[in-house]
C-alpha positions, -999 to +999 in steps of 0.1 A: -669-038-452-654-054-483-663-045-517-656-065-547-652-045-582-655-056-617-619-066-633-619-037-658-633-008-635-601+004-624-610+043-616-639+033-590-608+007-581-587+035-568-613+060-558-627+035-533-594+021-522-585+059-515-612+063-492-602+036-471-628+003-482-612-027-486-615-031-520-612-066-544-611-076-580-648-098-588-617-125-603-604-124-570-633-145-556-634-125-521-668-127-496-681-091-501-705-069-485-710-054-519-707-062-555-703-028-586-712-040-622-718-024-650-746-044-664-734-036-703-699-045-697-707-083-675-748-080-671-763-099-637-761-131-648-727-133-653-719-113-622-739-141-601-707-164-609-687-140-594-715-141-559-699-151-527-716-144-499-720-145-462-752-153-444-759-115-441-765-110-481-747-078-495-756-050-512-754-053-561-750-018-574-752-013-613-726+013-621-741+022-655-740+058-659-733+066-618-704+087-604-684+080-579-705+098-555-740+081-570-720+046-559-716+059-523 
């Protein structure tokens, strides 16, 4: 599973990359599985610039006001 982060959420960064996920900056421009935002930092329109994507689809989860554990 890859997961691609917004730039500037560097806690949920290092908490997922501690777990094990293999984890990407959105700038990076990675194919993810899933994409964390926080829609008052970036909002969902300018996350869908960041969007690539297999076939499959992948999974957008807001971050606003969600722990660590909400976003598992």
């Amino acid at each position: 599973m890859v997961i691609s982060v917004q730039d500037n959420l560097k806690d949920i960064i290092l908490n997922l990359e501690s777990l094990g996920y293999n984890v990407y900056k959105l700038s990076e421009g990675k194919n993810s599985d899933i994409y964390i935002y926080k829609e008052k930092d970036m909002g969902l329109i300018s996350l869908n610039n960041h969007i690539k994507t297999n076939s499959n689809g992948a999974l957008i989860i807001n971050a606003d006001n969600k722990s660590l554990e909400d976003i598992l």
